[in-house]
C-alpha positions as CSV (number, residue, x, y, z in Angstrom):
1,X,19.7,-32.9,59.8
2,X,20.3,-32.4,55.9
3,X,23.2,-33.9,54.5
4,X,25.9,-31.6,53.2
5,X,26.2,-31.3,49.4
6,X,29.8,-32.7,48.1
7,X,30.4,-29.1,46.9
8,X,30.3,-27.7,50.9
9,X,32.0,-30.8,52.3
10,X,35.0,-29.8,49.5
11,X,35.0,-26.3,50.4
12,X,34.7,-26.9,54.4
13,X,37.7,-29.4,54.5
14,X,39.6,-26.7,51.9
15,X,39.2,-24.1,54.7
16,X,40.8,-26.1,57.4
17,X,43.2,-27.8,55.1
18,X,44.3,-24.1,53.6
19,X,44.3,-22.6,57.0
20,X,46.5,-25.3,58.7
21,X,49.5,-25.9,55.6
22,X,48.8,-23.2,52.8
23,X,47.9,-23.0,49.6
24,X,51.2,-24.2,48.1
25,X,51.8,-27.3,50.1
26,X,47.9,-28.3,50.1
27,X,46.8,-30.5,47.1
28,X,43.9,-31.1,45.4
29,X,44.6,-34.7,46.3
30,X,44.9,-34.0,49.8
31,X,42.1,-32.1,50.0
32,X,39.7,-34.7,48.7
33,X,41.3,-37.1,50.7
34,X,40.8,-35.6,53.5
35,X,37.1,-34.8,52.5
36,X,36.6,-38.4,52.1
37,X,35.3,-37.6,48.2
38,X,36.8,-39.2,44.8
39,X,39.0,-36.6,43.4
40,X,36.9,-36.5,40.3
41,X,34.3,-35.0,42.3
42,X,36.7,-31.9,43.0
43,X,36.5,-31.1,39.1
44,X,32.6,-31.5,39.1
45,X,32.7,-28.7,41.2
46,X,35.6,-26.7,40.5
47,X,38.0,-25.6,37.7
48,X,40.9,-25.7,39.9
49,X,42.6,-25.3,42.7
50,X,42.6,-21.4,42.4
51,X,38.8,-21.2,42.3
52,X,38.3,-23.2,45.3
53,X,40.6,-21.0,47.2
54,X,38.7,-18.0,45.8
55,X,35.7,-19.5,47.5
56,X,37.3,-20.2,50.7
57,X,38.5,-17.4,51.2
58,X,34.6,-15.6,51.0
59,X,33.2,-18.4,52.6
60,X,36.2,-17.4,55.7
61,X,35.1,-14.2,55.1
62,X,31.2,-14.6,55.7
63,X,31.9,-17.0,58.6
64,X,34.5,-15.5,60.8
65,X,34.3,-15.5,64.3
66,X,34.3,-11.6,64.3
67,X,30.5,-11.8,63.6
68,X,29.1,-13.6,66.7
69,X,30.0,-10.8,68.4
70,X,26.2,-9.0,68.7
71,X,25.9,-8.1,72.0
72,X,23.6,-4.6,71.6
73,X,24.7,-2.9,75.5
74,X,28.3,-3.4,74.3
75,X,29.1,0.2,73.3
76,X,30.6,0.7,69.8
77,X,34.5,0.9,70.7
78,X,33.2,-2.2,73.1
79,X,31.8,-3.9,70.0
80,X,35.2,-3.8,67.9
81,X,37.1,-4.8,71.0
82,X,35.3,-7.7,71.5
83,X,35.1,-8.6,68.0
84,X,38.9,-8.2,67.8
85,X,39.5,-10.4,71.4
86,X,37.4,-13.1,70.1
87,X,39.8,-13.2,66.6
88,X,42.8,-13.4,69.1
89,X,41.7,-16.0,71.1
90,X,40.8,-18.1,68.1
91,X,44.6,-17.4,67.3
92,X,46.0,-17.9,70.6
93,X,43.8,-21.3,70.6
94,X,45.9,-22.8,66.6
95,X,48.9,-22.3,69.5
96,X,49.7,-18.6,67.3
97,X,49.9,-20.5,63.7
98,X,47.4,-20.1,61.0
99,X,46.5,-16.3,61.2
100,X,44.1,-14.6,59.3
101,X,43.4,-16.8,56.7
102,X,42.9,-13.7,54.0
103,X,46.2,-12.5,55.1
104,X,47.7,-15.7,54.3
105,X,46.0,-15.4,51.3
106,X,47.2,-12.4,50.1
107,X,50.6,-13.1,51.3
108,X,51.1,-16.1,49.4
109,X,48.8,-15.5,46.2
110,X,48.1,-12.1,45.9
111,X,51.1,-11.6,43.8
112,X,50.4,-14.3,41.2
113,X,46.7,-14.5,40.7
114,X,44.2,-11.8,39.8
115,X,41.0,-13.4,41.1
116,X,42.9,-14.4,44.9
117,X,43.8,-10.3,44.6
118,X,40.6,-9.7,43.7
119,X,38.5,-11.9,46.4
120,X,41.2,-10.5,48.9
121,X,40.8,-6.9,48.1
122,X,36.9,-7.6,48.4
123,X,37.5,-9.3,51.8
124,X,39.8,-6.5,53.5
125,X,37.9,-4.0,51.9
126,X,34.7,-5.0,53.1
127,X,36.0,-5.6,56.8
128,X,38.2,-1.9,56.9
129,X,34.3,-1.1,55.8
130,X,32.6,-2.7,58.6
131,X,35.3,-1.2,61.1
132,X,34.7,2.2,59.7
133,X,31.1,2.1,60.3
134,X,31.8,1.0,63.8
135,X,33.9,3.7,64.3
136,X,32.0,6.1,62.9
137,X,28.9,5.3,65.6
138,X,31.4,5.5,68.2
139,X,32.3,9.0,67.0
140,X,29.2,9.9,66.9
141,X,28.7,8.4,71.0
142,X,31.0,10.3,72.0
143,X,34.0,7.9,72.1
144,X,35.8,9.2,69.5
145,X,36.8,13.1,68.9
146,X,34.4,14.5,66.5
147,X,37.3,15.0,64.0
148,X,38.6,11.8,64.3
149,X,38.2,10.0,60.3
150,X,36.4,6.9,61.1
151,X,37.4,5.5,57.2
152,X,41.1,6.1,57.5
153,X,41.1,4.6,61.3
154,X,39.5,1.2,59.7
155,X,42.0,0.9,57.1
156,X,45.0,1.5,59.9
157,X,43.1,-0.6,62.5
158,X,42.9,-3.3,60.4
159,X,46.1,-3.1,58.8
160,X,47.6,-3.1,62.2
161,X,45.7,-6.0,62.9
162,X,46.9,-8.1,59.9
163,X,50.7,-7.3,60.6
164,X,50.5,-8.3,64.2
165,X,49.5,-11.6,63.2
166,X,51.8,-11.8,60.9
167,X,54.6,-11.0,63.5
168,X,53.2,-13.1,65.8
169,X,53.3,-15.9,64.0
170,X,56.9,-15.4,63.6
171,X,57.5,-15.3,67.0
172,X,54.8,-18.0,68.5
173,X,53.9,-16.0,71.1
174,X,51.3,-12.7,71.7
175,X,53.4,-9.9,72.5
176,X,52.3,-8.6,68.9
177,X,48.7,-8.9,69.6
178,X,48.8,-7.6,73.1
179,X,51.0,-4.3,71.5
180,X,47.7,-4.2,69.1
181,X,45.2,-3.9,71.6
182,X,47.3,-1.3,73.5
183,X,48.1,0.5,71.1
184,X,44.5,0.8,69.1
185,X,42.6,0.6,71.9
186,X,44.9,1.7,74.5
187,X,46.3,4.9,72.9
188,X,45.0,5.3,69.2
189,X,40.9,5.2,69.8
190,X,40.3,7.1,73.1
């Protein structure tokens, strides 16, 4: 098995550190600590903190759980269902913390640094993308009415998705997410 390269081991332990305290209370010491790596490596690799952010959050991104969800009899409106459901029960399973982590993201840097906006704008766009496409195939299966806009319903799907796990995390419990599912896939795409 090949070995990892320092670079991937700091970005890999950045995810889960990131994911589990934030960016604020997360250190570049901690992170390299936690990596097992002399913090001089961190700045072989990376300007900052920022940048290595930037990178988890595409590297979160590119990995996400929402992926592994390729089943090709699963009908499109089954497809995003699933790939949803599989999010939430990787939610339900950090006991309702951590979220989405480019929701965290953008709530805590968005405000304050142009490349975090920037590699969160990319991130959401990209998904709200992907959603629309899905949505679009299942409008044109037959599962959604032929006027329905499949662009527009990604960008509220998605939306709705980020603020439930936002509220959710509030409350430590699902209520939020199960109101999602009911509502967008209950109600909203019929």
């Amino acid at each position: 098995m090949p070995r990892h390269s320092v670079r991937d081991v700091i970005v890999e332990t950045a995810l889960g550190e990131f994911h589990r305290t934030g960016y604020a209370a997360c250190s570049v010491d901690t992170i390299t600590r936690a990596a097992g790596v002399p913090k001089g490596s961190f700045y072989n690799h990376f300007k900052s903190k920022e940048d290595l952010a930037v990178e988890v959050v595409a590297k979160y991104t590119a990995e996400a759980e929402w992926h592994s969800v390729t089943d090709p009899k699963l009908t499109p409106l089954e497809k995003l269902r699933a790939q949803f459901q599989i999010m939430a029960e990787v939610f339900a399973g950090h006991g309702h913390a951590r979220g989405c982590m480019i929701g965290n993201m953008a709530e805590e840097l968005a405000d304050h640094s142009e490349p975090m906006r920037a590699q969160v704008r990319a991130s959401l766009t990209g998904w709200a993308e992907g959603i629309g496409a899905t949505l679009r195939a299942a409008r044109e299966a037959g599962e959604l009415t032929a006027d329905a806009d499949p662009d527009l319903l990604g960008r509220f799907v998605l939306d709705a998705w980020e603020g439930a796990l936002l509220r959710a995390k509030a409350l430590k419990n699902d209520e939020p997410v199960k109101d999602f599912f009911t509502a967008v896939f209950g109600r909203l795409l019929r």
